[in-house]
C-alpha positions as CSV (number, residue, x, y, z in Angstrom):
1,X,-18.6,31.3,70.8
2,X,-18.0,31.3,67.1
3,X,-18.8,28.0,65.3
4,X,-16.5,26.4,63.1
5,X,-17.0,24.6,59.9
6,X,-16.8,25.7,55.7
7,X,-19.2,28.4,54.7
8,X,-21.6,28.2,51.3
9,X,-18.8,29.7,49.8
10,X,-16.3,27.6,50.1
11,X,-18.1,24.3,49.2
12,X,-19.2,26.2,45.8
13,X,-15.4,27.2,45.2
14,X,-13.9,23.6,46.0
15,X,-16.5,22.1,44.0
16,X,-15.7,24.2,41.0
17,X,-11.9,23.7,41.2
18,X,-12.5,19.8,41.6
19,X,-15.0,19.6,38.9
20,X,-12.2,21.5,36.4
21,X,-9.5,19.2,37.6
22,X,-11.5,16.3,36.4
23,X,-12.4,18.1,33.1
24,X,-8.8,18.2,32.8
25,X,-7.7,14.8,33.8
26,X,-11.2,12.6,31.7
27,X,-9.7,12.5,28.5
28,X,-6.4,10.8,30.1
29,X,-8.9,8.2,32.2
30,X,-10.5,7.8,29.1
31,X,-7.9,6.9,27.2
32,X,-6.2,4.4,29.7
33,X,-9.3,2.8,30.1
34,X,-9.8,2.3,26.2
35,X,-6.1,1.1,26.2
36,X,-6.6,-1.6,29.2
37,X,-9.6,-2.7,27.1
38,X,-7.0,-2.9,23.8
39,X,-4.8,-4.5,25.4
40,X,-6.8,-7.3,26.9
41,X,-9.0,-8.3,23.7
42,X,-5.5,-8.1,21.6
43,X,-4.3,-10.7,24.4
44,X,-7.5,-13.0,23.9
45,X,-7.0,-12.5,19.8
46,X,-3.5,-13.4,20.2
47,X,-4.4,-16.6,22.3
48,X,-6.7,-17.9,20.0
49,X,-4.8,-17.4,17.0
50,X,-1.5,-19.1,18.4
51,X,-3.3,-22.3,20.0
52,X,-4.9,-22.9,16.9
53,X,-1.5,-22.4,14.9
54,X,0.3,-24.2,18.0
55,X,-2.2,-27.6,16.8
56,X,-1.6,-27.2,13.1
57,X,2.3,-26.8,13.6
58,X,2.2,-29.9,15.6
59,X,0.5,-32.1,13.5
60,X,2.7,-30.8,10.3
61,X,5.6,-31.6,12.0
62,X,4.4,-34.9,12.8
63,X,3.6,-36.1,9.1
64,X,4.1,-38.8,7.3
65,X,4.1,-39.5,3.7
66,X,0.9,-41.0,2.5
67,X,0.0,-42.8,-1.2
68,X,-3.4,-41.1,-0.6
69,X,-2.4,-38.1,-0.7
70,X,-0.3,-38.2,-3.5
71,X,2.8,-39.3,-1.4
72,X,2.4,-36.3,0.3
73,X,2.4,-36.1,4.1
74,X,-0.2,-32.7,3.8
75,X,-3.3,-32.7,0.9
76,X,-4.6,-29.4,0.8
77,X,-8.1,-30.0,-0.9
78,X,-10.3,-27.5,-2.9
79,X,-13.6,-27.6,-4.1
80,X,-13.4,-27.3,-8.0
81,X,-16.9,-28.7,-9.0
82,X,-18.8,-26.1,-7.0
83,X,-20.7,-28.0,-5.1
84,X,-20.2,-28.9,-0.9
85,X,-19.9,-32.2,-0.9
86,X,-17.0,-33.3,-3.2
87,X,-13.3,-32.1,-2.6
88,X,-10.4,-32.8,-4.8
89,X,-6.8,-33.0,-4.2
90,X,-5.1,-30.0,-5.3
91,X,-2.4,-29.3,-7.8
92,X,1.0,-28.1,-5.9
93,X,0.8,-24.7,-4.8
94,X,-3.1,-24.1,-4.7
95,X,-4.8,-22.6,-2.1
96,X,-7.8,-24.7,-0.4
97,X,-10.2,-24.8,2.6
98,X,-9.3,-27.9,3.8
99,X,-6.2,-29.3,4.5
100,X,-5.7,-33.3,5.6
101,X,-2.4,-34.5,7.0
102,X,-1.4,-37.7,7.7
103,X,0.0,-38.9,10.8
104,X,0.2,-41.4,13.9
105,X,-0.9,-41.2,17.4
106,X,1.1,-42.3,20.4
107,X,0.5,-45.9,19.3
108,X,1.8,-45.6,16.4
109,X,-1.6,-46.0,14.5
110,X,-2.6,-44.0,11.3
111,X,-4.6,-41.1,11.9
112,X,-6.1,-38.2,9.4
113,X,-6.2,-34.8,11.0
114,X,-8.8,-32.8,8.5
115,X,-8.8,-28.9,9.5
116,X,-11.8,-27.8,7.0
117,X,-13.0,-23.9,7.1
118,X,-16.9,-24.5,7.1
119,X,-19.5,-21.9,7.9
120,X,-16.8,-19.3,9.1
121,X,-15.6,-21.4,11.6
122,X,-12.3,-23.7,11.7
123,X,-13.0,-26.9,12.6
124,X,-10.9,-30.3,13.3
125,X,-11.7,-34.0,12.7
126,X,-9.6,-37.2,13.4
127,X,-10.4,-39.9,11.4
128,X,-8.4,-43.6,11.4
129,X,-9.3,-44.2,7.8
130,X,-8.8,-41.8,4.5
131,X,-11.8,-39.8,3.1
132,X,-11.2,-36.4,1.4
133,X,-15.2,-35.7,1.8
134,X,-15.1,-35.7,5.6
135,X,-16.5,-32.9,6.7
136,X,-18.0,-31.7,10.9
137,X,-16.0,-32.0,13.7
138,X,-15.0,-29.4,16.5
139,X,-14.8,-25.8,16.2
140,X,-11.5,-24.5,17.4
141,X,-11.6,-21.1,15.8
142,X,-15.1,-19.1,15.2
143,X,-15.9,-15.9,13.7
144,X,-13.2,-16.9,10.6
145,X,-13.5,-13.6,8.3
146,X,-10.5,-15.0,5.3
147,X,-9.0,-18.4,5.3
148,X,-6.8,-20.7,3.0
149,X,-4.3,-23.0,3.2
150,X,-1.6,-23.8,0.7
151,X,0.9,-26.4,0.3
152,X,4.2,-25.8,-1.8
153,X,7.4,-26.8,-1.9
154,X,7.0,-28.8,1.7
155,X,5.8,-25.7,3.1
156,X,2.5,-25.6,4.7
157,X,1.0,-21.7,4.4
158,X,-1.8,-20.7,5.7
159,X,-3.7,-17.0,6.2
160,X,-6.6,-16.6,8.9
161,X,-8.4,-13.6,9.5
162,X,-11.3,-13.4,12.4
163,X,-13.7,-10.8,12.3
164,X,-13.7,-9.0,15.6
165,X,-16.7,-7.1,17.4
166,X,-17.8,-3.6,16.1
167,X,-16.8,-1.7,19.6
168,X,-13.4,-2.7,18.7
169,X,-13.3,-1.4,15.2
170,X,-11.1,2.2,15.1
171,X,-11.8,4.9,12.8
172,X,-13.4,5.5,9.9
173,X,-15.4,1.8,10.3
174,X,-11.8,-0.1,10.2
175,X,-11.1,-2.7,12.6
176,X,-7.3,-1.5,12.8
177,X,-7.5,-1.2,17.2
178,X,-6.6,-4.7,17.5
179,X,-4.5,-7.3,15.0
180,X,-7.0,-10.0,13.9
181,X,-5.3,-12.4,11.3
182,X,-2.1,-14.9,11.3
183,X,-1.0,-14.2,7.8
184,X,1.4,-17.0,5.6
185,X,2.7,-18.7,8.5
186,X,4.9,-21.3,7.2
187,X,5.3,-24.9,8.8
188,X,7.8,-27.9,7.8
189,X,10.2,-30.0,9.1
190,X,13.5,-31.1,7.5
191,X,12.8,-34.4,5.2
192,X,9.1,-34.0,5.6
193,X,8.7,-35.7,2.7
């Protein structure tokens, strides 16, 4: 009786033509994988930078004009002595790291809304009374790369850029894989002041 069953052979040949097929077929898995992993930190990117344009387009559109900040309803403040601790009120159309806008809750109470960029991080502080020196308050964007904010012409602009981790950078040392900055986004309402 002859036995059955694959001979020395025959393994040697199957694993040869299986080990060429996936030769053939690593640089495709390779490259879906690295797109998968694209497209799902682009996603988290993305989600980050909306919300966080999502809360400044909100409170914008809910200002109110305010003698402390020139009759303004938005004070973008810049630091033009140097130091940390003293911020002035900007001349119209000048780029600053802090923006305050006034507003009012659901009450209809005053409220300040600071967003200051501190320590690259973007942080948010509500305050009841005026004080262009406030500075803390929750981080709701970290890693902040480039940021500024400029009022004009009842436009609100602002420009972030976050610095993203080195596996995702692309060639050459840029960081072009993924996009990683809101750039001049523009927020007002009609009669905002």
């Amino acid at each position: 009786m002859k036995k059955k069953g694959f001979t020395l052979i025959e393994i040697i040949m199957v694993t040869a033509v299986m080990g060429i097929v996936m030769l053939m077929f690593s640089p495709l898995i390779s490259a879906f994988i690295g797109a998968q992993d694209r497209l799902y930190n682009q996603s988290k990117v993305d989600s980050r930078l909306n919300e966080v344009v999502e809360f400044i387009k909100r409170d914008v559109r809910n200002a109110r004009s305010d003698s402390n900040l020139g009759g303004k309803p938005v004070g973008v403040f810049i630091n033009k002595d140097g130091d940390d601790k003293e911020d002035d009120l900007s001349d119209e159309g000048t780029t600053g790291k802090k923006i305050i806008i006034y507003t009012t809750d659901l009450n209809g109470d005053p409220k300040y809304v600071q967003y200051a960029l501190e320590d690259n991080k973007l942080k948010i502080k509500i305050e009841n009374d005026f004080d262009s020196n406030l500075t803390g308050g929750t981080t709701i964007l970290s890693d902040v790369e480039i940021g500024e904010f400029k009022y004009k012409d009842k436009i609100l602009l602002f420009h972030f850029k976050i610095d993203i981790p080195e596996r995702l950078e692309g060639k050459d040392g840029k960081k072009d894989k993924i996009r990683n900055e809101v750039r001049d986004v523009g927020i007002t309402r009609i009669n905002l002041e």
